[in-house]
PDB file of N, CA, C and O in Angstrom:
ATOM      1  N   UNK A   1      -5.591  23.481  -3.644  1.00  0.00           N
ATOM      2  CA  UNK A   1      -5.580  22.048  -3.788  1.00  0.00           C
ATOM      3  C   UNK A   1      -6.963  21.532  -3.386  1.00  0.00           C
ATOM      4  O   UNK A   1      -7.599  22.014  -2.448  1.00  0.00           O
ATOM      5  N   UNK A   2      -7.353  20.610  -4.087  1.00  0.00           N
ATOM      6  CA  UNK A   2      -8.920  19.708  -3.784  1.00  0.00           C
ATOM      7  C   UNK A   2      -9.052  18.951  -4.091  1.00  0.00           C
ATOM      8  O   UNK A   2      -8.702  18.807  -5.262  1.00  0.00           O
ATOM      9  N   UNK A   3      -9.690  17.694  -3.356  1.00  0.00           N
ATOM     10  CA  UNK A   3      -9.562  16.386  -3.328  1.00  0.00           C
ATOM     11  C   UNK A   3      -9.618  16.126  -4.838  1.00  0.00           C
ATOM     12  O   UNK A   3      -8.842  15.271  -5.264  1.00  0.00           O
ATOM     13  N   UNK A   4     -10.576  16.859  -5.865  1.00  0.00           N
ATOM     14  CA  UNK A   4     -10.555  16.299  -6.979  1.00  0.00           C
ATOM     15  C   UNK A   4      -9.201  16.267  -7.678  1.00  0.00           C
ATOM     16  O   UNK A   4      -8.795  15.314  -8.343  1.00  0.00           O
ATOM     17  N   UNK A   5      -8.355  17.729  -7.401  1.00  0.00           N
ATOM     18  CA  UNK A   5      -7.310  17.590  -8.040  1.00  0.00           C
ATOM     19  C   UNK A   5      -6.403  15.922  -7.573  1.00  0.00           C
ATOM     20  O   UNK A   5      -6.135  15.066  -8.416  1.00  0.00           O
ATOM     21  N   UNK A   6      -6.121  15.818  -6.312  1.00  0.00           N
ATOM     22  CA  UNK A   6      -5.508  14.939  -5.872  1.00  0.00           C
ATOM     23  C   UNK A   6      -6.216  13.503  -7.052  1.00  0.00           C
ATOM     24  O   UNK A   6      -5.434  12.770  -7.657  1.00  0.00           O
ATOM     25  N   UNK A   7      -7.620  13.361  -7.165  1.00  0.00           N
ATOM     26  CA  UNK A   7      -7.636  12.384  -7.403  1.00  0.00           C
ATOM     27  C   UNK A   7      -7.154  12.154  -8.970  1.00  0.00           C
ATOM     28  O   UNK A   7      -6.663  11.086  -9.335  1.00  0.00           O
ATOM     29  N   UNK A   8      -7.314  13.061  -9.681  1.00  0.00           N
ATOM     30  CA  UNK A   8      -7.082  13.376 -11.186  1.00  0.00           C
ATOM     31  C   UNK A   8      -5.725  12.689 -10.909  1.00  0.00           C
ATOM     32  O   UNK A   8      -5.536  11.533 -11.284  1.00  0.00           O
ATOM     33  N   UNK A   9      -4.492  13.615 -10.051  1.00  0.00           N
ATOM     34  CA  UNK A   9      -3.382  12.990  -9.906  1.00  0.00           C
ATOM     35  C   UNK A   9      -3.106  11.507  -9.973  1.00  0.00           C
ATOM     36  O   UNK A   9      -2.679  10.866 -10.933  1.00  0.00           O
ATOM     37  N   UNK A  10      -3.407  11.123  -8.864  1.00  0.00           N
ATOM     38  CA  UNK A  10      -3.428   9.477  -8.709  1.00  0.00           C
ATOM     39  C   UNK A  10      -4.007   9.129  -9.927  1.00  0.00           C
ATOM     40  O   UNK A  10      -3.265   8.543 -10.716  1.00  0.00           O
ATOM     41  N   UNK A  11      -5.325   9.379 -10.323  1.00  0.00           N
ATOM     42  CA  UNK A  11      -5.696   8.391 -11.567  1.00  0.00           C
ATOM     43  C   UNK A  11      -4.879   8.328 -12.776  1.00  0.00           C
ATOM     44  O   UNK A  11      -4.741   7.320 -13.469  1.00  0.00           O
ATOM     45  N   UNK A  12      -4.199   9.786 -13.042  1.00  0.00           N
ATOM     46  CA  UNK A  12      -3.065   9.697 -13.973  1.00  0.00           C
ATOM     47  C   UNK A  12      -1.581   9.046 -14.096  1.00  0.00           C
ATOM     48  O   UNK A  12      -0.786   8.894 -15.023  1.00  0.00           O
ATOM     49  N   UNK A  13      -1.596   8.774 -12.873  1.00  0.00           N
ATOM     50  CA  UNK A  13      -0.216   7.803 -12.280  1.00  0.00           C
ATOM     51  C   UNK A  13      -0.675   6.211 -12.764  1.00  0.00           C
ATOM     52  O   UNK A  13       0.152   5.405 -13.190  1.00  0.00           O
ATOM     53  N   UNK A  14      -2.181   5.900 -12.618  1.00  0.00           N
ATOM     54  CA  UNK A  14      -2.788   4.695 -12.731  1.00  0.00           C
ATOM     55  C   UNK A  14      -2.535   4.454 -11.300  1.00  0.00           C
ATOM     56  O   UNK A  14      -1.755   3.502 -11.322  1.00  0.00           O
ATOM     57  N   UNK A  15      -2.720   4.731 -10.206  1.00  0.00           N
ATOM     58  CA  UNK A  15      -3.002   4.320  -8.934  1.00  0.00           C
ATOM     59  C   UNK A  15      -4.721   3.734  -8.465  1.00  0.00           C
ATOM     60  O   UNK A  15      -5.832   3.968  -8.940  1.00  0.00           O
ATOM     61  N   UNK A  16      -4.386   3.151  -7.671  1.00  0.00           N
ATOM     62  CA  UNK A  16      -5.904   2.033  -7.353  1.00  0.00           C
ATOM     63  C   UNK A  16      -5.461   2.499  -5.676  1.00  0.00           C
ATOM     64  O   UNK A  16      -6.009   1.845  -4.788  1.00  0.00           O
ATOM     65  N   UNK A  17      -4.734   3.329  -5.366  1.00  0.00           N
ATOM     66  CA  UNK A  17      -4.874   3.411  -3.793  1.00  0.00           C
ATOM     67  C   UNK A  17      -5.354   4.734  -3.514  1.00  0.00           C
ATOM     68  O   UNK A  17      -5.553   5.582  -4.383  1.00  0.00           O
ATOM     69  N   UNK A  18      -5.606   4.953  -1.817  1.00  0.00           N
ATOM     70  CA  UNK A  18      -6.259   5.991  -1.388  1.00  0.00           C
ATOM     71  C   UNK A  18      -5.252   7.029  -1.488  1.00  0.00           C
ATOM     72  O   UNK A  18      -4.081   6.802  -1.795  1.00  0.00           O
ATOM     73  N   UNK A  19      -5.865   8.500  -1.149  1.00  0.00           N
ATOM     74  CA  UNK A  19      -5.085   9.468  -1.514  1.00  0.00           C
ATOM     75  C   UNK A  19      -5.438  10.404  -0.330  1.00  0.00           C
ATOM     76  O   UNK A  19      -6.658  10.561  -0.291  1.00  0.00           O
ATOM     77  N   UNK A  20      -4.798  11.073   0.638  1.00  0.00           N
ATOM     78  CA  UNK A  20      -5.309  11.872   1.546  1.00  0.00           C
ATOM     79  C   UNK A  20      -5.179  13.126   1.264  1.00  0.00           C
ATOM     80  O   UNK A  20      -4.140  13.483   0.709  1.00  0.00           O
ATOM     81  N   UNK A  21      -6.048  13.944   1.532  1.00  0.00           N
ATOM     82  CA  UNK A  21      -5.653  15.431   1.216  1.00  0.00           C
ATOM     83  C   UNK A  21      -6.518  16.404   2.864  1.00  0.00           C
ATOM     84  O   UNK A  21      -7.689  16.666   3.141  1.00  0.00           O
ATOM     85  N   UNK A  22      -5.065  16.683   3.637  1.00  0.00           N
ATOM     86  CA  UNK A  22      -5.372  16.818   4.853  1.00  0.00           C
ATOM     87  C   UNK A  22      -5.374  18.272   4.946  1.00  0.00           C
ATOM     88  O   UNK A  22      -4.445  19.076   4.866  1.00  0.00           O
ATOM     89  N   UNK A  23      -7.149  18.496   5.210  1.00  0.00           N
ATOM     90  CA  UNK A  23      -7.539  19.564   4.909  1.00  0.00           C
ATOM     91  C   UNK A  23      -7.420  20.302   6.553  1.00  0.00           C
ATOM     92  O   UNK A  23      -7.884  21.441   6.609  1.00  0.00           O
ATOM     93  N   UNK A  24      -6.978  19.870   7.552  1.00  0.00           N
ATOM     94  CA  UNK A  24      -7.189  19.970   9.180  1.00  0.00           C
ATOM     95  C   UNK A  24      -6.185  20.165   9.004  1.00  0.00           C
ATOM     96  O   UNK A  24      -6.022  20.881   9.992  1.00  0.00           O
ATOM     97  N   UNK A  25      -5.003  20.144   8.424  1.00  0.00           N
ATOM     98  CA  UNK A  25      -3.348  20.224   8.147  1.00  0.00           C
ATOM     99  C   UNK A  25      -2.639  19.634   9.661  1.00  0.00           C
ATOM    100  O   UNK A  25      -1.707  20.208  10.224  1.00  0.00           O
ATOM    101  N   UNK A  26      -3.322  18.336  10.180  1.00  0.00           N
ATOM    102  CA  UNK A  26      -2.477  17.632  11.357  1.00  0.00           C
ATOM    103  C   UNK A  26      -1.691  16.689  10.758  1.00  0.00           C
ATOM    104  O   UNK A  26      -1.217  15.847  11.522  1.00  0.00           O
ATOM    105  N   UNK A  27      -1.326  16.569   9.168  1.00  0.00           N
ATOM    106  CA  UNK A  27      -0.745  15.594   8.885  1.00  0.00           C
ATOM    107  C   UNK A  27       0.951  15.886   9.317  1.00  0.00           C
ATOM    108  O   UNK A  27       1.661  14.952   9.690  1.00  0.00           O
ATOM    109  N   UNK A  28       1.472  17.310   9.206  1.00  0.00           N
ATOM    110  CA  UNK A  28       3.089  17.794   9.178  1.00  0.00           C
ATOM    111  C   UNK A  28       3.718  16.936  10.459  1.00  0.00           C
ATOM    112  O   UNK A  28       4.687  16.201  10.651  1.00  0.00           O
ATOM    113  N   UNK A  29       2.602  17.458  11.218  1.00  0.00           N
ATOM    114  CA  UNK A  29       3.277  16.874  12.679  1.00  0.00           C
ATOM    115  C   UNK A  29       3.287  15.127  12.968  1.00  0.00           C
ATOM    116  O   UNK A  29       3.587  14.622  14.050  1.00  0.00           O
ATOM    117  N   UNK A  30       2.926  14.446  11.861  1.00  0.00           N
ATOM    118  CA  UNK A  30       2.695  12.826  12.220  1.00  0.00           C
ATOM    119  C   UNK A  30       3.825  12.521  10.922  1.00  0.00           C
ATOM    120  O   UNK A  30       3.989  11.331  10.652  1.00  0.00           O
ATOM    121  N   UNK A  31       4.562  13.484  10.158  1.00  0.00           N
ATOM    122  CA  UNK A  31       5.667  12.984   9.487  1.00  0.00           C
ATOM    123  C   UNK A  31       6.842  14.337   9.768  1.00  0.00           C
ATOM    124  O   UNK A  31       7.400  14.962   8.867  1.00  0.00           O
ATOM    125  N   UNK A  32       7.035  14.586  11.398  1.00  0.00           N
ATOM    126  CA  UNK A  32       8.108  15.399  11.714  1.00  0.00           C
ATOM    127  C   UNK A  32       8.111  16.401  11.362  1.00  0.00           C
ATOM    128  O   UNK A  32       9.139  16.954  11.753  1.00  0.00           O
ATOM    129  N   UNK A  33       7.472  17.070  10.763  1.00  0.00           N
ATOM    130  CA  UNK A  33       7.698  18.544  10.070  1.00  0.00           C
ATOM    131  C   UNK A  33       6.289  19.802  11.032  1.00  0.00           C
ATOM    132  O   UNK A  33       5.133  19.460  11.278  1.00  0.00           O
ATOM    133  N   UNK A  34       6.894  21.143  11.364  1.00  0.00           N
ATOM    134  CA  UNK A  34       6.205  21.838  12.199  1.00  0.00           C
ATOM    135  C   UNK A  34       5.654  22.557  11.048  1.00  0.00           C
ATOM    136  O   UNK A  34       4.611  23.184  11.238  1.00  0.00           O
ATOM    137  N   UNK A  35       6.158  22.567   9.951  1.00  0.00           N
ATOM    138  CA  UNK A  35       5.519  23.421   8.776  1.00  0.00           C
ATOM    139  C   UNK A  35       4.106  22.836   8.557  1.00  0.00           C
ATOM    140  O   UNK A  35       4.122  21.611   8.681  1.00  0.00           O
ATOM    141  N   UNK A  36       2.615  23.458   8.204  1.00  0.00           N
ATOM    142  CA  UNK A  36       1.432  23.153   7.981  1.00  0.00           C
ATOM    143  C   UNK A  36       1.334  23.704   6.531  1.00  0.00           C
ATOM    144  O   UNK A  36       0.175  23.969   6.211  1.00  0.00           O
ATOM    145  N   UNK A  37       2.378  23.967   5.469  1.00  0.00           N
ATOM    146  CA  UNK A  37       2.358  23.930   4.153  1.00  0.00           C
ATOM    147  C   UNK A  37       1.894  22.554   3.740  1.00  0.00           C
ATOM    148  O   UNK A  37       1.646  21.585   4.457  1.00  0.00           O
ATOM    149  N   UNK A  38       1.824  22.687   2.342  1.00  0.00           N
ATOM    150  CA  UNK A  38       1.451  21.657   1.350  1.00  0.00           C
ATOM    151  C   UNK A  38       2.536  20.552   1.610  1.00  0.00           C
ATOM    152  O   UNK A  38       3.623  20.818   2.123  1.00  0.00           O
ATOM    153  N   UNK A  39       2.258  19.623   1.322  1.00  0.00           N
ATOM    154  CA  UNK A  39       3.595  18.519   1.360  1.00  0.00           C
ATOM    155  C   UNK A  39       2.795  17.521   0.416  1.00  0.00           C
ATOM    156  O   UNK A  39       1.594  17.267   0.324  1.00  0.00           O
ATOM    157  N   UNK A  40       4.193  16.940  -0.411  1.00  0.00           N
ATOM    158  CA  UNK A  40       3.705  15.640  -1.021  1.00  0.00           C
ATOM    159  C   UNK A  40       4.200  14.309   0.140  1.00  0.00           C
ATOM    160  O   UNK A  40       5.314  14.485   0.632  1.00  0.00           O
ATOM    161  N   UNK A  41       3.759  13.561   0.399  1.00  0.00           N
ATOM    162  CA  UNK A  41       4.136  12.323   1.315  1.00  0.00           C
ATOM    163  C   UNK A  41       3.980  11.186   0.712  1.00  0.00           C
ATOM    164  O   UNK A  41       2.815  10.849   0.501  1.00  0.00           O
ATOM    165  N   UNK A  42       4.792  10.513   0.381  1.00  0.00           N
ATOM    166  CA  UNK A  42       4.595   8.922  -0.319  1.00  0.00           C
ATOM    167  C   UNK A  42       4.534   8.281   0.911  1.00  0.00           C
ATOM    168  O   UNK A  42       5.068   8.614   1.969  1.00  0.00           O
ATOM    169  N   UNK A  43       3.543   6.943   0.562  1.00  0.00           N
ATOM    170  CA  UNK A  43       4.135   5.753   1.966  1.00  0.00           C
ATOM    171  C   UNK A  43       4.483   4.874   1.327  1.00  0.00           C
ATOM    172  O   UNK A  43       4.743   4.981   0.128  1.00  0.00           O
ATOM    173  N   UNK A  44       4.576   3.682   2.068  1.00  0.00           N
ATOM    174  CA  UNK A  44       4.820   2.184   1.063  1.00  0.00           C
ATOM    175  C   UNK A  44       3.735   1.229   1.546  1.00  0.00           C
ATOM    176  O   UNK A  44       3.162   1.807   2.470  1.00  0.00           O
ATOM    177  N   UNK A  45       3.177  -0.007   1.335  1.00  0.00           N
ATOM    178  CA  UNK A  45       2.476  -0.902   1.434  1.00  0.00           C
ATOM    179  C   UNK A  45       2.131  -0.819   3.403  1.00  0.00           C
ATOM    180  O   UNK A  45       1.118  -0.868   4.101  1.00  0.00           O
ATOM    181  N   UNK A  46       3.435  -0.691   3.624  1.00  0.00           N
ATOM    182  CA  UNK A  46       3.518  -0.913   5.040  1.00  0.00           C
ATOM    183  C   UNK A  46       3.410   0.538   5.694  1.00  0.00           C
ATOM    184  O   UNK A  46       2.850   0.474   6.788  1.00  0.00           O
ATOM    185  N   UNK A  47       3.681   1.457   5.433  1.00  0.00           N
ATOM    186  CA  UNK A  47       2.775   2.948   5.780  1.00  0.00           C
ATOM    187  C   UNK A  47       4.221   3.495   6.844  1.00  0.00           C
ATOM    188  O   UNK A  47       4.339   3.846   8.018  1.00  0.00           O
ATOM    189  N   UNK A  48       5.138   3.324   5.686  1.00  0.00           N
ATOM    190  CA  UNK A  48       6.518   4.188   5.799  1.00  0.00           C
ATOM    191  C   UNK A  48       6.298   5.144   4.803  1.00  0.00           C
ATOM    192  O   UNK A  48       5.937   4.968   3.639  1.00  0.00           O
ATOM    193  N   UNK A  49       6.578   6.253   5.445  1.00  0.00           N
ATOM    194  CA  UNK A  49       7.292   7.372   4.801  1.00  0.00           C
ATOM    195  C   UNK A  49       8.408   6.934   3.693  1.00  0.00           C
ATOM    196  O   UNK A  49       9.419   6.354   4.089  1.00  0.00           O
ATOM    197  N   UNK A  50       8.244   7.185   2.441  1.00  0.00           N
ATOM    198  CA  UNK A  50       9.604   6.914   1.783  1.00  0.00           C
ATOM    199  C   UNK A  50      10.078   8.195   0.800  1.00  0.00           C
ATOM    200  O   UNK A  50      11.050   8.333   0.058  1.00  0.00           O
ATOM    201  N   UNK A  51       9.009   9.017   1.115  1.00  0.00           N
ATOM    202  CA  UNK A  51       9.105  10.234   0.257  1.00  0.00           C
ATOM    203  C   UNK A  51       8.469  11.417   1.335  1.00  0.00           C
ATOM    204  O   UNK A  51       7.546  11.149   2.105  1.00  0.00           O
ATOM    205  N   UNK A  52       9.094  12.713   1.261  1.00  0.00           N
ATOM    206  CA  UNK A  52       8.213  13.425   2.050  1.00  0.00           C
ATOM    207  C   UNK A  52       9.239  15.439   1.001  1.00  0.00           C
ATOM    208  O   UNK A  52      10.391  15.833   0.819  1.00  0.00           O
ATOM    209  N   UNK A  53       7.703  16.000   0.664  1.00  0.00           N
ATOM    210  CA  UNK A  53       8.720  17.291   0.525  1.00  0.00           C
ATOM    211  C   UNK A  53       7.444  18.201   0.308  1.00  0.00           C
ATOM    212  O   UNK A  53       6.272  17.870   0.131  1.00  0.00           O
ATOM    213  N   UNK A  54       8.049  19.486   0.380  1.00  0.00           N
ATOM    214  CA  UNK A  54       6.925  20.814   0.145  1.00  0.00           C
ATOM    215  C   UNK A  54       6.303  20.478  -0.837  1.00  0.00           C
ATOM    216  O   UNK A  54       7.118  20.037  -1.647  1.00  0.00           O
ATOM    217  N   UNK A  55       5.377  20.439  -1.199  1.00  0.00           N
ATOM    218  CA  UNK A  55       4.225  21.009  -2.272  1.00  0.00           C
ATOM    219  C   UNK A  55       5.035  21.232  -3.806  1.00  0.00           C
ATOM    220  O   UNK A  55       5.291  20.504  -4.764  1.00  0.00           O
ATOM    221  N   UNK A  56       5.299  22.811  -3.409  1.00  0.00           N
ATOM    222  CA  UNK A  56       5.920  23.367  -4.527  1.00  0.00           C
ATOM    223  C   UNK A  56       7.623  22.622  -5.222  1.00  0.00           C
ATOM    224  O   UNK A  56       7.997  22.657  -6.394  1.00  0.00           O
ATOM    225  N   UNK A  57       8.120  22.207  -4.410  1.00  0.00           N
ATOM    226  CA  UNK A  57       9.425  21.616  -4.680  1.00  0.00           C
ATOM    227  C   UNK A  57       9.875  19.868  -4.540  1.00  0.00           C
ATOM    228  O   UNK A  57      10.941  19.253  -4.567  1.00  0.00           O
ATOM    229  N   UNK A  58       8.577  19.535  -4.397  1.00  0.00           N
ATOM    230  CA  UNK A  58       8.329  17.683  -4.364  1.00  0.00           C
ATOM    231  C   UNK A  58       8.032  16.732  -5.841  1.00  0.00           C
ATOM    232  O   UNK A  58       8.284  15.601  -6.258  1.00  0.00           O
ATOM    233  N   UNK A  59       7.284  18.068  -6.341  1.00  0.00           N
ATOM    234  CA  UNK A  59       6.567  17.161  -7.359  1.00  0.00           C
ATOM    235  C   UNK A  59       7.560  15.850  -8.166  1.00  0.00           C
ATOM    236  O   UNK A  59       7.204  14.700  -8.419  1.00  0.00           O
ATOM    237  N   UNK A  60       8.572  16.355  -8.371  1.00  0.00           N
ATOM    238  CA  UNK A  60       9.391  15.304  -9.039  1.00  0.00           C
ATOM    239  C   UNK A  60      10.151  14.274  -8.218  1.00  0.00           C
ATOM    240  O   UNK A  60      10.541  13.259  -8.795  1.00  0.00           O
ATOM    241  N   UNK A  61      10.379  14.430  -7.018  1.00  0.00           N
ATOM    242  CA  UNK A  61      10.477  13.669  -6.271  1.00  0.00           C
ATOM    243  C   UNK A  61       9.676  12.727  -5.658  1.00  0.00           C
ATOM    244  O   UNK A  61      10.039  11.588  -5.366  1.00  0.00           O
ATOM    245  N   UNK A  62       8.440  13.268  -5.436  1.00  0.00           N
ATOM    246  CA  UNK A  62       7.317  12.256  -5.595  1.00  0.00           C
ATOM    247  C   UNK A  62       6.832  11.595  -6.667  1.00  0.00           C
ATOM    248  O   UNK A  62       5.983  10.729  -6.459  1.00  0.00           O
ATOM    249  N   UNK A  63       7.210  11.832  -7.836  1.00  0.00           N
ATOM    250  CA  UNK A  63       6.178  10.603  -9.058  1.00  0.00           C
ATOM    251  C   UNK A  63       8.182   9.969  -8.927  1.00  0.00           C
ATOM    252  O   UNK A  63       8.517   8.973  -9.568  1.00  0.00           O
ATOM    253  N   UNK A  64       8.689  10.342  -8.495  1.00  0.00           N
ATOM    254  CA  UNK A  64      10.130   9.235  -8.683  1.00  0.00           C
ATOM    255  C   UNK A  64       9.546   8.105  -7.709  1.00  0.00           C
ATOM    256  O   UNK A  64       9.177   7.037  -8.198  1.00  0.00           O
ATOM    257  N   UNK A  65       9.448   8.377  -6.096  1.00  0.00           N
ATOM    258  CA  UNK A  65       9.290   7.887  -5.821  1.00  0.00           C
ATOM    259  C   UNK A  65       7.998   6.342  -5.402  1.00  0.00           C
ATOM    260  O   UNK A  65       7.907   5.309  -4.739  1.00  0.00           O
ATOM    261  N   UNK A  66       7.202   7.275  -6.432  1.00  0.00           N
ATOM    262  CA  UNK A  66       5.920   6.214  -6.589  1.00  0.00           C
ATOM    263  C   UNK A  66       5.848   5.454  -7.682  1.00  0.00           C
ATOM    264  O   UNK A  66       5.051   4.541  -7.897  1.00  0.00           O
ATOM    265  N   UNK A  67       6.859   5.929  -8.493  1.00  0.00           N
ATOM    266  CA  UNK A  67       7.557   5.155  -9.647  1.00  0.00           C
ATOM    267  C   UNK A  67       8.750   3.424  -9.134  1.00  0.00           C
ATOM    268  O   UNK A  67       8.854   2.258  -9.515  1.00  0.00           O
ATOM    269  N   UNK A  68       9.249   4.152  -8.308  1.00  0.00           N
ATOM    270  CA  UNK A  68       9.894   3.706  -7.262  1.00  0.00           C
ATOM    271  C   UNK A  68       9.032   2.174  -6.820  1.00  0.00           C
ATOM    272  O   UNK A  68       9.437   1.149  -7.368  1.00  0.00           O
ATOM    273  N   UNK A  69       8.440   2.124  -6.322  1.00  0.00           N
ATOM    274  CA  UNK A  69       7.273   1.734  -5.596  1.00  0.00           C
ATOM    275  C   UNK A  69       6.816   1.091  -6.602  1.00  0.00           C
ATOM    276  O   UNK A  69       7.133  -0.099  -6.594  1.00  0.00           O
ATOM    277  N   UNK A  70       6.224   1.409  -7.419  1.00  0.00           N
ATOM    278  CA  UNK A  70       5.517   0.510  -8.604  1.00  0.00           C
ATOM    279  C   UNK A  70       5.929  -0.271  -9.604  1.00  0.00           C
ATOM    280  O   UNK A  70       5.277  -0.723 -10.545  1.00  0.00           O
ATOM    281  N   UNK A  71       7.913  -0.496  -9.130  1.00  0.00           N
ATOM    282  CA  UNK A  71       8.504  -1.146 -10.296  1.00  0.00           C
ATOM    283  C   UNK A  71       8.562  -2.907  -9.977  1.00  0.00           C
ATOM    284  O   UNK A  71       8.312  -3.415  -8.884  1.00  0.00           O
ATOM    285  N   UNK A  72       8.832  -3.414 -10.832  1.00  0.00           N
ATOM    286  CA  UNK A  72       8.336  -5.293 -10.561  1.00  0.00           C
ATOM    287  C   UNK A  72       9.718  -5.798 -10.056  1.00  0.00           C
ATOM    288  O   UNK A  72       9.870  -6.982  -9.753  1.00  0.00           O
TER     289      UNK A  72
END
């Protein structure tokens, strides 16, 4: 994974927000999880967790949930 990929991602969603790609892997432990695997993490405006899953088994759960997020 590399920031470029991440950003390709977001730009293909049409996202205008930041994107973290936590290369120090201290992010698991600031959304409960002891695992330092890949994770997709959605937040919301207000910087809730509303999505959180492995890497390999998130992907569709995350563009749901940023779908989620982006509806009017």
């Amino acid at each position: 994974m590399t920031a470029e990929y991440c950003r390709t991602v977001r730009d293909n969603f049409g996202l205008t927000m930041p994107v973290l790609l936590d290369t120090s892997r201290t992010l698991p432990a600031h959304i409960g999880e002891s695992s330092v695997n890949d994770w997709h993490v959605v937040l919301n405006a207000d910087g809730d967790v509303v999505h959180k899953a492995k890497y390999a088994s998130g992907a569709s759960g995350a563009a749901s949930a940023i779908n989620a997020l982006l509806a009017p």
